[in-house]
C-alpha positions as a Python dict, from the first residue, in 0.01 Angstrom:
ca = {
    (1, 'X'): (0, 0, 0),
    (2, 'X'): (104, 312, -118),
    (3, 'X'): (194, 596, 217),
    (4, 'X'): (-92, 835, 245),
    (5, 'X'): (-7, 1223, 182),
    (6, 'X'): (8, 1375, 483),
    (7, 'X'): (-162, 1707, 449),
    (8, 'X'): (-172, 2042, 715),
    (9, 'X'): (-455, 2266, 648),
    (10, 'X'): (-344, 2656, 762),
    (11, 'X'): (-669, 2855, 754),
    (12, 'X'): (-806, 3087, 1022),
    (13, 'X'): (-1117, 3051, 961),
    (14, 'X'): (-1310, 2760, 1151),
    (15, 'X'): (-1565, 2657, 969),
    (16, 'X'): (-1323, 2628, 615),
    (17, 'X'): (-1071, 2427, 774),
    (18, 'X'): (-1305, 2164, 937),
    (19, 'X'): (-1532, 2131, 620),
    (20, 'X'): (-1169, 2082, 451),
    (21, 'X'): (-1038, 1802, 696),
    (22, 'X'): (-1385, 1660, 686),
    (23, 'X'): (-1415, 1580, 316),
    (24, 'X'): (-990, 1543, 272),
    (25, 'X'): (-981, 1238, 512),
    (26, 'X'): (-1262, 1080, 327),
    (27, 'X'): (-986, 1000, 97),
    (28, 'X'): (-790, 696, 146),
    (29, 'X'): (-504, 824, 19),
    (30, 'X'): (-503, 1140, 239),
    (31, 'X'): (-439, 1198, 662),
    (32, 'X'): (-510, 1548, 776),
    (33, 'X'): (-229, 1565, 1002),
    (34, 'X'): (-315, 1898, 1196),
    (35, 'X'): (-512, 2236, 1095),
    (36, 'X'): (-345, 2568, 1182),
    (37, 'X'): (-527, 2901, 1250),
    (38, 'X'): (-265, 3158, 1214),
    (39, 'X'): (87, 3170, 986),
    (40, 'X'): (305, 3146, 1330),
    (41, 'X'): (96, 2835, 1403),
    (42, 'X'): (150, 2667, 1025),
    (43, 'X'): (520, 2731, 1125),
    (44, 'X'): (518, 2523, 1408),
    (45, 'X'): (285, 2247, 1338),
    (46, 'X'): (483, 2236, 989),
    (47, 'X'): (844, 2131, 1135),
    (48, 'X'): (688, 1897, 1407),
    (49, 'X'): (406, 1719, 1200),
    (50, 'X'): (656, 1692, 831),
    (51, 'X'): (331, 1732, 644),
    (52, 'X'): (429, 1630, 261),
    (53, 'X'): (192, 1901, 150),
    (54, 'X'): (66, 2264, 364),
    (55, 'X'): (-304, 2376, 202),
    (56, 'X'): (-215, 2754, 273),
    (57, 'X'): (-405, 3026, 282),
    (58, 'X'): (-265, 3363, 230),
    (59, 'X'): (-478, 3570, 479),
    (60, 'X'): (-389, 3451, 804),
    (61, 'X'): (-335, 3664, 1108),
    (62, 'X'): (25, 3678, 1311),
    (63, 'X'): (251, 3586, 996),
    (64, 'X'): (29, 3599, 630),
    (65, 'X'): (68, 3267, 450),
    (66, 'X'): (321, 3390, 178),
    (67, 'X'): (584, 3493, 434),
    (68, 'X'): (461, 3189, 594),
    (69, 'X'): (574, 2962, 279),
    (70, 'X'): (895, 3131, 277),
    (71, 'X'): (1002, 3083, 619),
    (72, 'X'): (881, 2682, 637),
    (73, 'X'): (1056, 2652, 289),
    (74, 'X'): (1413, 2818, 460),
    (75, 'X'): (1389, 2519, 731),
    (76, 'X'): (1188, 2259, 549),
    (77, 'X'): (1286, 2292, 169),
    (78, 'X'): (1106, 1907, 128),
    (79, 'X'): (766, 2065, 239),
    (80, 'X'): (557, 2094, -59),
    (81, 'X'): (263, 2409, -62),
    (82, 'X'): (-85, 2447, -239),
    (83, 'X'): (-259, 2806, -189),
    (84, 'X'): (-628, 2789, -129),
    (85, 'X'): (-744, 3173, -126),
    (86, 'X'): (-1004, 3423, -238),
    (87, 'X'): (-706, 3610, -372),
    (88, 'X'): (-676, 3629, -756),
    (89, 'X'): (-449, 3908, -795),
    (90, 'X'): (-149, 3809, -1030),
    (91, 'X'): (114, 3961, -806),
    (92, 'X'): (-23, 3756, -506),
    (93, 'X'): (2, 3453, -767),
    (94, 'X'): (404, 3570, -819),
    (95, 'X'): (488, 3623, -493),
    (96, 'X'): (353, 3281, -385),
    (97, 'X'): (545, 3098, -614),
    (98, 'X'): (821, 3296, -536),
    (99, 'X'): (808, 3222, -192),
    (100, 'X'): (790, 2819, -254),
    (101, 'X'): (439, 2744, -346),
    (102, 'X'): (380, 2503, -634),
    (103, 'X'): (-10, 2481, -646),
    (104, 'X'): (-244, 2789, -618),
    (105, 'X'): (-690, 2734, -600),
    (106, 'X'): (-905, 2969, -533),
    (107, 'X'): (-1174, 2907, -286),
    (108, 'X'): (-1485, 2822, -493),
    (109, 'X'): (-1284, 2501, -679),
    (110, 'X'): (-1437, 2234, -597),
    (111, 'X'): (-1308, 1931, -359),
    (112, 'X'): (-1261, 1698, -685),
    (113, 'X'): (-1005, 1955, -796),
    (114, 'X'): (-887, 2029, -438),
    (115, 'X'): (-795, 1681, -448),
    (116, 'X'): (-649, 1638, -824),
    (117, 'X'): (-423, 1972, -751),
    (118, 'X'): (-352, 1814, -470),
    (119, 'X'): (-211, 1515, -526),
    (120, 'X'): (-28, 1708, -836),
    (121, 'X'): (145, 1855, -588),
    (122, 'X'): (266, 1567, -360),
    (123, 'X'): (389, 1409, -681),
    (124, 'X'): (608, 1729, -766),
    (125, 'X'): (386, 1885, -1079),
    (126, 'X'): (262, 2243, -1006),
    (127, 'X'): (-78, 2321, -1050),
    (128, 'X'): (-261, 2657, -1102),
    (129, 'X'): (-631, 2722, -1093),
    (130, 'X'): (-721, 2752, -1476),
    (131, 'X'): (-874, 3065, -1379),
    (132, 'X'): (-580, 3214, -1195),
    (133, 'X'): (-337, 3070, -1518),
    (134, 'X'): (-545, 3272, -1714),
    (135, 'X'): (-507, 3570, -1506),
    (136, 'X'): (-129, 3525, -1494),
    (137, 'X'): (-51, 3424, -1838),
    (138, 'X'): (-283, 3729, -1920),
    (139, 'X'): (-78, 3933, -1735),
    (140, 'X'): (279, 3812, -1835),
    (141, 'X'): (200, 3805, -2188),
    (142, 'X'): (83, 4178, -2207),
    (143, 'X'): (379, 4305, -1946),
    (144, 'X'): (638, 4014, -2007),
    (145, 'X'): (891, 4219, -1812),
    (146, 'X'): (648, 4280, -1494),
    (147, 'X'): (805, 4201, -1157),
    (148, 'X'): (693, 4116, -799),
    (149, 'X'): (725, 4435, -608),
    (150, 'X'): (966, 4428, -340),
    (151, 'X'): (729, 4609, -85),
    (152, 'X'): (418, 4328, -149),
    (153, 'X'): (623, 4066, -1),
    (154, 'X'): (909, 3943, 174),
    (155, 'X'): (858, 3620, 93),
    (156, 'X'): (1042, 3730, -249),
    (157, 'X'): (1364, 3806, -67),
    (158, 'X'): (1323, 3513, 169),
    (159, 'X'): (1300, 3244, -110),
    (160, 'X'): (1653, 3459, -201),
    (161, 'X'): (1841, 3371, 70),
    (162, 'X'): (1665, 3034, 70),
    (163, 'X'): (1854, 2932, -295),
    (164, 'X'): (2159, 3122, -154),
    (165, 'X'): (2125, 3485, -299),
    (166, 'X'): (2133, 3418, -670),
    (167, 'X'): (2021, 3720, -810),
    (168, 'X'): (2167, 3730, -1144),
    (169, 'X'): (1941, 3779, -1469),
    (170, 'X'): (1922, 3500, -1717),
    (171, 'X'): (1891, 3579, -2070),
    (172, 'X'): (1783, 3287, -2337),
    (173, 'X'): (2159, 3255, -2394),
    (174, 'X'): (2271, 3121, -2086),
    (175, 'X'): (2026, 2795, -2202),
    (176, 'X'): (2145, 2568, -2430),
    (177, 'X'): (1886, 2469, -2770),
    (178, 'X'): (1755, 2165, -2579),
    (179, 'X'): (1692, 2352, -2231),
    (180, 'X'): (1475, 2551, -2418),
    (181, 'X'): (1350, 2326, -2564),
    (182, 'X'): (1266, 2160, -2256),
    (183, 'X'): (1150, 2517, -2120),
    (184, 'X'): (917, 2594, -2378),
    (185, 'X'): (735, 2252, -2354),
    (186, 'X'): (776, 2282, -1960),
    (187, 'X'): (566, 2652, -1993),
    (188, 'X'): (302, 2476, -2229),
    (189, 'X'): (198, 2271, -1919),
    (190, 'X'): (327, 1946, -1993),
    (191, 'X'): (486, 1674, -1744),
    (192, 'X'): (872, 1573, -1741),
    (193, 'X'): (701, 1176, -1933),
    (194, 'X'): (536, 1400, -2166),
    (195, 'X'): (839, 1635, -2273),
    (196, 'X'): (1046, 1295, -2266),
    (197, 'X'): (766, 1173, -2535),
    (198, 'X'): (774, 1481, -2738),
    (199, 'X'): (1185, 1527, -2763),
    (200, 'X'): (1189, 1131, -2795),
    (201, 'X'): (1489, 1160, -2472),
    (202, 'X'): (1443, 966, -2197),
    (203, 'X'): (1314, 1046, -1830),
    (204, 'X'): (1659, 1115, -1695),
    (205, 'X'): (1692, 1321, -1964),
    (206, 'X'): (1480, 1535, -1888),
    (207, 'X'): (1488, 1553, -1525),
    (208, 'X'): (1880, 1658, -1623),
    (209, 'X'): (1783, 1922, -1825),
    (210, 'X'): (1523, 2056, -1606),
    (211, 'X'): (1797, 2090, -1301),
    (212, 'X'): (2018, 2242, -1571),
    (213, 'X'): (1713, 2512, -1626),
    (214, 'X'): (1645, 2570, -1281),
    (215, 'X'): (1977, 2615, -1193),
    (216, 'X'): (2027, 2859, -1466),
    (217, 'X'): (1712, 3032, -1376),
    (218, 'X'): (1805, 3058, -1006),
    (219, 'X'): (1484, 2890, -923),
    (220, 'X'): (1396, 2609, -655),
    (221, 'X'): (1112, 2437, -904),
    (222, 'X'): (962, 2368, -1202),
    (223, 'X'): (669, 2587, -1150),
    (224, 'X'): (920, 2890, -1034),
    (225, 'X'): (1094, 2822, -1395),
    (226, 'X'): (798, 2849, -1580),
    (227, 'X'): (667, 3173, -1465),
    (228, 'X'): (1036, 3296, -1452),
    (229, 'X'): (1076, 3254, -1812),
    (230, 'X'): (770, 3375, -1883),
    (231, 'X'): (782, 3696, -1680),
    (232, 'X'): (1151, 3798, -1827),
    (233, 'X'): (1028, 3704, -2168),
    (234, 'X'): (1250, 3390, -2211),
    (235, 'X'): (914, 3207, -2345),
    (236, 'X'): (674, 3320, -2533),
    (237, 'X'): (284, 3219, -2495),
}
């Protein structure tokens, strides 16, 4: 038998979190491991329970759950993060992924997606509300160079020191044909078996490449690579 994901829910408010831990551990493949009201809290119950993945919200009193990602992410880099907010905003959506977050929902999704995005994420994939990828991909295609700014988050220069203040700019130059290659496919949405398929490489392959591109990009994860080179206008939608 397969382990179960081990999931902490951080979301202040009551009634949300218990309807979530009520329907999540219907789920044999799921253990609600602990439910955190504030970002302090997530902290805390995140390095003593190991949760594989933290459903975050972003507005939670004490410590708000971006700057909540980033710190877990400095001492637990394993912990994996899906977003579950009413926020929509495409800078929120940056500075969430900036800060370590590889799945964002919005509120109103359903529990059958709650569930798909999350398992995406416990396997590694990132996952964005096709809403909010609209939103984003909008946004980055119309203002390619747009940036997180500085002041909306410190989870932006947390996740810096997190992956050891690598600041440089990457231009499509530092990749090589096949990283962007790899990129562009990556950006499209599709998985590391699928890009394998389409380059006809195999698996490691791939995985190879994409710690070549994340390197490069000075990113912790695929999803941070994909909005990277979209946002500096390395890919084009």
């Amino acid at each position: 038998m397969e382990p179960k994901i081990k999931v902490l829910i951080a979301e202040d408010q009551e009634l949300t979190s218990m309807g979530l831990k009520s329907l999540l551990s219907k789920q044999p493949d799921i253990e609600v491991v602990g439910i955190a009201s504030d970002g302090e809290k997530a902290v805390t119950m995140t390095l003593d329970a190991k949760p594989d993945v933290v459903i975050m919200d972003i507005g939670l009193p004490v410590l708000n759950g971006i700057d909540a990602t980033a710190k877990i992410r400095e001492k637990a880099p394993q912990t994996k993060f899906l977003i579950l907010t009413s926020h929509r905003e495409a800078n929120q959506v940056f500075a969430a992924m900036s800060a370590g977050a590889q799945g964002y929902c919005l509120k109103e999704v359903s529990i059958k997606r709650l569930e798909i995005a999350l398992r995406a994420v416990s396997n590694g994939d990132c996952w964005l509300d096709p809403d909010i990828a609209k939103t984003v991909f909008t946004n980055l295609s119309t203002n390619p160079g747009a940036q997180i700014e500085e002041s909306e988050s410190v989870a932006v220069l947390a996740q810096a020191k997190a992956q050891g203040n690598r600041t440089r700019t990457t231009s499509a130059h530092d990749l090589s044909e096949r990283e962007m290659e790899v990129l562009k496919l990556l950006v499209a949405g599709q998985k590391n078996t699928d890009i394998a398929e389409t380059l006809c490489i195999s698996l490691d392959t791939v995985k190879s490449h994409m710690s070549k591109i994340m390197d490069k990009l000075a990113v912790a994860d695929r999803t941070q690579a994909a909005l990277k080179a979209l946002r500096e206008g390395l890919v084009s939608l």
